[in-house]
C-alpha positions, -999 to +999 in steps of 0.1 A: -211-156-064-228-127-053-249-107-079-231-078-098-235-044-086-261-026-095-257-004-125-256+030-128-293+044-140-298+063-165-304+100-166-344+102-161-365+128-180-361+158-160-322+153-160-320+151-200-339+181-200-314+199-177-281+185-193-298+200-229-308+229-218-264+241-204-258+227-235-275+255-249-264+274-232-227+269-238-234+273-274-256+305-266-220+317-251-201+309-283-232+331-299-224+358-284-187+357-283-191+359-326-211+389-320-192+407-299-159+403-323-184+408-351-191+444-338-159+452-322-171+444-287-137+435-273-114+451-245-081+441-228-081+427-195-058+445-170-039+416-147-014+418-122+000+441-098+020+454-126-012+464-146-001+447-177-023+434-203-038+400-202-033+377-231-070+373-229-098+400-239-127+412-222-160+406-248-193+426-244-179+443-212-188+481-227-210+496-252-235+468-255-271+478-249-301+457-236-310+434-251-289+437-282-283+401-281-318+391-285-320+417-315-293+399-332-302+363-327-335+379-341-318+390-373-293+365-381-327+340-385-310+305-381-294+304-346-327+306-326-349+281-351-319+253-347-314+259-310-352+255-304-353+225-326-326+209-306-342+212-272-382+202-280-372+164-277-356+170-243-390+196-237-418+167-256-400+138-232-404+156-201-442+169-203-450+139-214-436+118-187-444+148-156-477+156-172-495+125-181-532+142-177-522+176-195-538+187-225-529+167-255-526+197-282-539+231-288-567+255-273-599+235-269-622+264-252-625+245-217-608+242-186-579+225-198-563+252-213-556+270-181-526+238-175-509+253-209-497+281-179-487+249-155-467+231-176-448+265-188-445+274-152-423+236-152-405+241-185-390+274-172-381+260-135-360+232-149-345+257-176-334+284-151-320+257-126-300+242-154-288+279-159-283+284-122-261+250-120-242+261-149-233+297-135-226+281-100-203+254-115-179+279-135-180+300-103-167+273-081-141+262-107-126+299-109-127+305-076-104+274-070-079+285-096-078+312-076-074+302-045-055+275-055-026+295-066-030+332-067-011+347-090+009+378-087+019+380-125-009+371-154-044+362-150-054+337-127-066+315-157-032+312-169-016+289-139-039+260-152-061+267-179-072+229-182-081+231-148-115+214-139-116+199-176-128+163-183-088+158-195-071+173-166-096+152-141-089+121-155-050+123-153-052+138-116-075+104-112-043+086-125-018+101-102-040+100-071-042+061-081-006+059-087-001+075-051-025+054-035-009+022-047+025+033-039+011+045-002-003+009-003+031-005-008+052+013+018+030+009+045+028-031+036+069-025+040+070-007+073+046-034+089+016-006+094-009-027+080-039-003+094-026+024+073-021+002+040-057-011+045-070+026+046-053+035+020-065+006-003-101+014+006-093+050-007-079+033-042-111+014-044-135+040-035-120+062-065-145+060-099-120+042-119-110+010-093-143+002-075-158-013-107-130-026-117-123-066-110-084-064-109-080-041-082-107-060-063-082-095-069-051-072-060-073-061-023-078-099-017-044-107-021-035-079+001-058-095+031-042-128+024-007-116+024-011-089+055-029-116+083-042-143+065-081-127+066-092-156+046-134-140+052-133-105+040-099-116+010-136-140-001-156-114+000-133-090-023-126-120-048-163-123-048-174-089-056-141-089-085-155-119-104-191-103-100-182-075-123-171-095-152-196-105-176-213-135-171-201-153-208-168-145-197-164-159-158-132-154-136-100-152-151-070-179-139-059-166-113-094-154-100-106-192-104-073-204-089-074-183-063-107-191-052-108-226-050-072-225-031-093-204+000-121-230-003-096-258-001-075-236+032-097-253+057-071-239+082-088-208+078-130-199+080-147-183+047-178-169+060-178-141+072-213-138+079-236-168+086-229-206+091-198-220+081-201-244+051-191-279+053-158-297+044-176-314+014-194-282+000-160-261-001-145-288-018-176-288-048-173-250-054-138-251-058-140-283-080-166-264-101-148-231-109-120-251-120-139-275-138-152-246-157-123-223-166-106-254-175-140-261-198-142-225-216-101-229-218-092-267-228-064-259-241-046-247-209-023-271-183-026-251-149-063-250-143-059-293-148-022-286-124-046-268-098-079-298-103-048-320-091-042-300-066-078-298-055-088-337-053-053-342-038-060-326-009-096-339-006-086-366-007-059-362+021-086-346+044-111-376+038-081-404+043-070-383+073-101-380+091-111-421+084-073-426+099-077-408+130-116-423+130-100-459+130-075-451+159-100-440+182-121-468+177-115-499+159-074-497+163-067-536+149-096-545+135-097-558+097-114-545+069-143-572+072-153-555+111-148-519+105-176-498+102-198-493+069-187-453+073-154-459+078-152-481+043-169-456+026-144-427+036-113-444+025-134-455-006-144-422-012-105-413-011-094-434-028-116-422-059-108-389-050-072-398-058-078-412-085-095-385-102-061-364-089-041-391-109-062-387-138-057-346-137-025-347-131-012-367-162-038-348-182-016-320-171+016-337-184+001-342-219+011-319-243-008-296-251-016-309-288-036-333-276-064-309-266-063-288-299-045-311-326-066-333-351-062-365-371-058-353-402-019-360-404-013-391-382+019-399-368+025-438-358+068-439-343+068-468-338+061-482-370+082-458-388+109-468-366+102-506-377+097-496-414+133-481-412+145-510-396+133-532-425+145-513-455+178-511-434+182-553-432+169-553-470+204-527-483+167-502-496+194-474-475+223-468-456+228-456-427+265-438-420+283-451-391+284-430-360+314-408-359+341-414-330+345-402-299+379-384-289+401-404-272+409-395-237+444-387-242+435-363-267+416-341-248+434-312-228+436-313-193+405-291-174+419-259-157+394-241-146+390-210-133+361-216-115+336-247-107+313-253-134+278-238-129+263-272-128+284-280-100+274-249-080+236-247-086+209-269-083+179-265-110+148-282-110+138-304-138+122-287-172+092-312-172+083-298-139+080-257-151+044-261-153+040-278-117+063-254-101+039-221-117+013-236-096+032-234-064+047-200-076+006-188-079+001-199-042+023-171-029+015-151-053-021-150-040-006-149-004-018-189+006+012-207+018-003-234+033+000-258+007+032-257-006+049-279+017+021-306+009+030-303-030+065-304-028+069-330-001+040-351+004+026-348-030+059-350-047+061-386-031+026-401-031+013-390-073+048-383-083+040-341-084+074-331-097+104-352-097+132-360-070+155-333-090+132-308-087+124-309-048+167-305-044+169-278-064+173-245-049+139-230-065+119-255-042+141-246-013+135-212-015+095-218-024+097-237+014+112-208+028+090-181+011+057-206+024+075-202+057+082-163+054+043-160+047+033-180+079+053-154+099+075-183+108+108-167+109+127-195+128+116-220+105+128-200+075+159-191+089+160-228+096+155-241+064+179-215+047+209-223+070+200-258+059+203-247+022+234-232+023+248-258+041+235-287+019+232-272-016+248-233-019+253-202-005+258-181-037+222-176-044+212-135-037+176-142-032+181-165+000+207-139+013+182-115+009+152-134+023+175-141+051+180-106+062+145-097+061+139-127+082+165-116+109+149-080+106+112-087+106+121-115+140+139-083+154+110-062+142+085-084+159+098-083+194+095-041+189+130-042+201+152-008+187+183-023+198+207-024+168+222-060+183+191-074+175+197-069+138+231-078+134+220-107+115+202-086+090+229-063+085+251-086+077+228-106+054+220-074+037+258-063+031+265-103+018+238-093-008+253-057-017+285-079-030+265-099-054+276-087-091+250-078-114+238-108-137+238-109-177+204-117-189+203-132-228+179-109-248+171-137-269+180-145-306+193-117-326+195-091-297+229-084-276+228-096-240+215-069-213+225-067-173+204-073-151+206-043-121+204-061-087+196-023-070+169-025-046+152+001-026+142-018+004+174-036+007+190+001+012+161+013+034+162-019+055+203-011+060+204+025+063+172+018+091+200-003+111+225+021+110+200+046+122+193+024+149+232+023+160+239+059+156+202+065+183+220+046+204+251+066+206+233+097+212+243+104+172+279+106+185+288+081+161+297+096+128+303+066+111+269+053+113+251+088+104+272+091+075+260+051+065+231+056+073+224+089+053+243+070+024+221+039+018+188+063+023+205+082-005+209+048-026+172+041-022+163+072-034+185+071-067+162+038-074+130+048-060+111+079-047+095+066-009+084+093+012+098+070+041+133+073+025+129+111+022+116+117+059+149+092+072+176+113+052+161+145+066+158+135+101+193+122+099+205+158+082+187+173+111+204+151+139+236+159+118+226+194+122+222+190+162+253+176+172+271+212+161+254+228+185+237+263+192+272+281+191+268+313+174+298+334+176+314+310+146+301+319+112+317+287+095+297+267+122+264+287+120+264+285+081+270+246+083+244+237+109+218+262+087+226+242+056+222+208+070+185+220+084+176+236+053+186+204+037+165+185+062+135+209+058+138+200+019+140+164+020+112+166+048+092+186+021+098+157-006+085+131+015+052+155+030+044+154-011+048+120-015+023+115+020+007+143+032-015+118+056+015+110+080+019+130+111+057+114+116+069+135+084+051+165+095+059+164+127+095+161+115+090+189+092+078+213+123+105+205+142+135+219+114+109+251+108+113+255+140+150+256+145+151+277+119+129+302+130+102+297+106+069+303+130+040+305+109+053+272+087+059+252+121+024+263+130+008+254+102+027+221+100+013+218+134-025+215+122-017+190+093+000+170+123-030+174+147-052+166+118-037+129+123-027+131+154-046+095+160-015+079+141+012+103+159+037+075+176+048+084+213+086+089+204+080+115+180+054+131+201+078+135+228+104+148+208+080+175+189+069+185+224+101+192+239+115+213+209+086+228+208+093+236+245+122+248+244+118+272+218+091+290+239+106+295+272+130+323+266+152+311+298+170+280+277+179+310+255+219+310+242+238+339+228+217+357+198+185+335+206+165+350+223+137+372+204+146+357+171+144+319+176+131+316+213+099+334+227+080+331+254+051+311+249+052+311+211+044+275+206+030+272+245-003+258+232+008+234+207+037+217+229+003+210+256-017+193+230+016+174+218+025+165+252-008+152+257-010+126+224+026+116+237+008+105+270-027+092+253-003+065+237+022+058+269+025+074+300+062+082+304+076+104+328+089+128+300+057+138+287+048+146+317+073+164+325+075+185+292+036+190+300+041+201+333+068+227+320+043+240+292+015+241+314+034+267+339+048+284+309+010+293+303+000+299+339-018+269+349-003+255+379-028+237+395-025+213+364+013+218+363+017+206+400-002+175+394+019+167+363+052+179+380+041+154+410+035+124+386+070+133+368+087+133+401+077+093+413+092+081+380+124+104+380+157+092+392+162+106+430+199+111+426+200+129+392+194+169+383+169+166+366+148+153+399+156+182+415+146+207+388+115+190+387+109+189+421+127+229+424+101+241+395+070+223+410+078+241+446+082+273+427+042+266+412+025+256+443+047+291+459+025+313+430-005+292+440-018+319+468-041+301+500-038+268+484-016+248+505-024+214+497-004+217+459+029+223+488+015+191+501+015+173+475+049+182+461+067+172+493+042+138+491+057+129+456+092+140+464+091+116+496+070+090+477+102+092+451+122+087+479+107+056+491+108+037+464+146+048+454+151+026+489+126-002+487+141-008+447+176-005+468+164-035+490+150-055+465+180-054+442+201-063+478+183-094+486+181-108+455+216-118+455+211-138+490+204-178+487+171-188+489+160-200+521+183-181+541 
């Protein structure tokens, strides 16, 4: 274990001195606030455009004198004497720590009284800085409620008047922290792991998390479950059990979780230096466990999880003297083979019988480890002692009452198969055993789950033959399987559980879906085919009633809601995906889609929910078109983009960080004629623009095209929507992120069309030319490329080489329209021919 972290020091001398001395001073300030109500000091304070009256007064602003303060400290005759016996600790500890060869008291007649003016000289610099800090920091806090929200009505210390306040801090340290962790947790949802790891190193650089052990554990899991990065998960784990206290050591899961990633030799742990051996994994994991399960006896996992621990040592060592014996000595008995190899499988062979021995420590109850002799209890001689006094007529025993004959009992009817019959569930002895696989992935390391529930299961007799049938193993295989990113295998295995046990379980509908849509995901395929078998997972899951949970003795049963907000933003993505591909000509699947992002909202507020409903509400908004001689039409369309610019709003609050929303967001402004918002949604989008995909890049470029080239102008646009060259600038640098992250032929395009809007066509022929190759020869758009490059090599005066190079792309376009044309021709002839 690394050492902890150094603690903070503590304040030295000088500091003390400093931290006194504004303390004075804010109780010089309450001083002089008496005095001033004392002698009638006070005056409204005029606020607002309005000139109204502030609720608070203005103290000492007229009529007071110089030094009139001074006068009365002087007179009342107690403020001044306790103040100045307050700060002479703070004033003693610092001369005598800065001023070790001073003067050690009063006027001695020689040279050494000339430091008395020295050490003053220091007294009064750290006084007046301590003033200075104190005057700056109030400044800086005003001028940010100021500036923060100015205020047309009231003072600007009535918006927030705990602004800046030790209270107010640490609840804004509890929201950022709540956002963070919620950031965290959609980002791990939308497969951006990059983001969801930037975000967690924000939550732990906060002052709350990063000495905080928990949040270190929750980061490890995160690397486990988001790429398996066994290394830097280590590290993490490390530096969380480092800020414990030493008496107290990991907790469970921090000891369990450690000696699982020693035990992963799938995976390295170092992740700087050698790698440690097999053998000295396997002792540091052995001795965490061995001593959480010292400091708690009276616990079963931590002896489930030293099972778990010699079971696969002693796999590993029986494994490697197996495949040790086949390439050398195949055949040969145990009299010729090697010394080694007898002391490997010996060596196992202990190591599972120490498993053995952990494992039905395990299975003992837990009295055993906490009970005491003092009340004995011997069954089976009370069971012969009864036996006796039974033979000897000492007591009676009544005769066992009769069972119902079958003719008696009525005839079963019914109306649905017995739960028993239906579900499969795993044996109660076994809860404990199954925790520990439950903990695995939980702390994101699948890879020995299969091992306890198979192999184990059938070598030491791990859980029973019930338990690995029953449908909570099954879906523990399938989850192992999910976390391996092995989404053929799980869908595998849960075709083979419906098949073979039942398909009325919700969770393996569910975990089906998401394996269709993360498969589909993978490919980075947007075809809506693709996740068919999602879909229809998902919408087997939405038919699922809710369940009845039993609140336990004494209470009245409660239901348990099934509603889930990724389930509804995993559908409602699908649907969004059909209605793309239909040019949003398909009604049906906007109006899903805009329904399930609504569900997911009702149950949870996800800034990727919001941004989805509002780009739907503005693709809605498109498809009326830009027909403004119908009022009913124009008010509709207006509505549906205002709606879009709200929910666009909701999610930029929820994630300010993510240039999709904004972008999004500068799009409806626009559309609605809102230029300075789109503009300044423009920045915030530039300020990412690192993260700025290439769909929505092309897509914020050509709106912002279009709206500043007055020739694409409709009835009642021009002027008031569309201007020439209002967003010129910012559809370049768009255009130009769009083609840093793919080179398409429409962001060139849209570039080329910007830059001539602005007047460079040197650099608007070049991108016109590279446009042109890619374009289709045949369609209009080719020859309104190739008709608006002509038109900026024309303007290009005693430059002929940009007409050159037009006509070069144009035929260049040409040419490979017919040697594509060829190609697709001869590929139909046979071979050989």
């Amino acid at each position: 274990m690394p050492p902890p972290p150094e603690p903070t020091p503590p304040p030295t001398v000088v500091e003390e001195l400093e931290l006194e001395a504004r303390r004075i001073v804010g109780k010089l300030a309450g001083e002089f606030a008496r005095m001033c109500k004392e002698k009638g000091l006070e005056e409204p304070q005029i606020v607002g455009t309005s000139k109204q009256d502030g609720p608070h007064t203005l103290l000492g602003h007229k009529g007071l004198p110089p030094h009139a303060f001074i006068q009365w400290l002087k007179e009342d005759g107690e403020v001044l004497p306790d103040l100045a016996a307050e700060l002479r600790p703070a004033i003693v500890r610092m001369v005598r720590s800065e001023v070790k060869d001073g003067p050690s008291c009063g006027l001695c007649g020689n040279e050494n009284d000339a430091r008395y003016s020295g050490i003053r000289d220091l007294i009064l610099k750290h006084l007046f800085r301590a003033l200075n800090q104190d005057i700056d920091l109030h400044k800086r806090r005003r001028d940010a409620r100021l500036w923060r929200s100015p205020s047309l009505q009231g003072s600007a210390d009535d918006s927030d008047p705990n602004f800046a306040k030790p209270g107010e801090l640490a609840a804004r340290q509890q929201q950022k922290d709540k956002a963070l962790r919620r950031l965290v947790f959609e980002y791990e949802l939308l497969g951006e792991y990059s983001h969801a790891a930037r975000s967690f190193d924000s939550l732990l650089e906060m002052p709350g998390n990063i000495d905080d052990g928990a949040t270190w554990c929750s980061y490890a899991r995160f690397l486990m479950r988001c790429g398996q990065r066994q290394p830097e998960a280590l590290d993490a784990l490390r530096r969380g059990v480092s800020l414990r206290p030493e008496e107290q050591g990991p907790s469970f899961e921090e000891a369990a979780f450690l000696a699982c990633m020693m035990q992963n030799h799938a995976l390295p742990v170092a992740s700087q230096g050698p790698e440690p051996t097999p053998a000295a994994r396997f002792e540091a994991a052995r001795s965490v466990l061995e001593g959480y399960a010292d400091r708690h006896p009276g616990e079963r996992l931590p002896l489930y999880f030293l099972f778990v621990v010699h079971a696969l040592e002693a796999y590993a060592v029986q494994a490697e003297a197996d495949s040790a014996a086949a390439d050398g000595e195949v055949g040969g008995s145990d009299a010729d083979m090697g010394l080694s190899l007898k002391a490997a499988r010996a060596t196992a062979q202990v190591f599972r019988a120490q498993a053995m021995k952990y494992l039905e420590l395990a299975r003992t109850a837990p009295q055993i480890f906490q009970g005491t002799l003092s009340n004995p209890q011997f069954t089976e001689l009370q069971v012969l002692s009864r036996k006796e006094q039974l033979n000897r007529g000492e007591i009676t025993e009544a005769p066992p009452c009769p069972k119902l004959p079958p003719a008696w009992e009525p005839e079963p009817q019914p109306a649905f198969a017995p739960e028993e019959e239906v579900h499969r569930y795993p044996d109660k002895e076994d809860t404990a055993a199954l925790q520990c696989v439950d903990l695995m992935l939980h702390l994101g390391i699948p890879s020995f789950v299969r091992f306890l529930i198979n192999d184990a299961s059938e070598d030491y007799g791990f859980i029973s033959q019930k338990s690995v049938n029953s449908e909570k193993c099954k879906l523990q295989l399938i989850k192992a399987a999910m976390l391996s990113c092995d989404w053929d295998d799980a869908i595998a295995q849960i075709q083979d559980l419906f098949s073979n046990v039942t398909d009325r379980l919700r969770d393996a509908w569910l975990l089906l879906g998401e394996c269709h849509y993360r498969r589909a995901k993978a490919t980075g395929s947007s075809d809506s085919a693709k996740f068919a078998g999602a879909l229809q997972a998902y919408e087997e899951v939405m038919n699922f009633f809710d369940e009845v949970e039993d609140g336990g003795e004494g209470t009245s049963p409660t239901k348990k809601t099934l509603a889930d907000p990724v389930l509804h933003l995993r559908v409602a993505s699908i649907y969004y995906m059909r209605a793309e591909e239909s040019a949003f000509t398909d009604s049906e699947a906007m109006a899903m889609a805009v329904e399930h992002y609504t569900r997911s909202l009702q149950i949870a507020q996800t800034a990727e929910a919001w941004r989805n409903a509002g780009v739907c509400k503005y693709r809605q908004a498109r498809l009326l078109g830009n027909n403004f001689e119908s009022p009913e039409l124009v008010n509709k369309r207006q509505g549906l983009l205002r709606d879009a610019v709200r929910f666009l709003s909701e999610a930029n609050l929820l994630d300010n960080s993510r240039p999709q929303i904004n972008a999004w967001l500068a799009i409806c402004s626009v559309e609605l004629g809102l230029a300075q918002v789109a503009k300044q949604t423009l920045r915030q989008v530039l300020r990412y623009e690192e993260h700025l995909d290439h769909s929505t890049a092309v897509e914020l470029a050509s709106v912002l095209l279009r709206f500043s080239d007055e020739r694409c102008a409709g009835p009642g646009e021009r002027g008031v929507l569309i201007q020439d060259g209002r967003y010129g600038s910012e559809s370049i640098a768009v255009a130009r992120i769009a083609l840093a992250r793919k080179d398409s032929v429409e962001a060139h395009y849209i570039l080329a069309q910007a830059l001539a809007l602005q007047g460079e066509l040197a650099a608007a022929v070049e991108e016109f030319c590279h446009a042109i190759v890619g374009m289709d020869v045949d369609s209009q758009q080719h020859e309104r490329a190739a008709q608006a490059a002509r038109d900026c090599a024309r303007r290009l005066v005693g430059e002929p080489q940009y007409a050159a190079q037009v006509e070069a792309a144009v035929t260049a376009a040409a040419q490979g329209r017919s040697v594509a044309a060829a190609d697709s021709s001869s590929g139909g002839a046979a071979p050989g021919g």
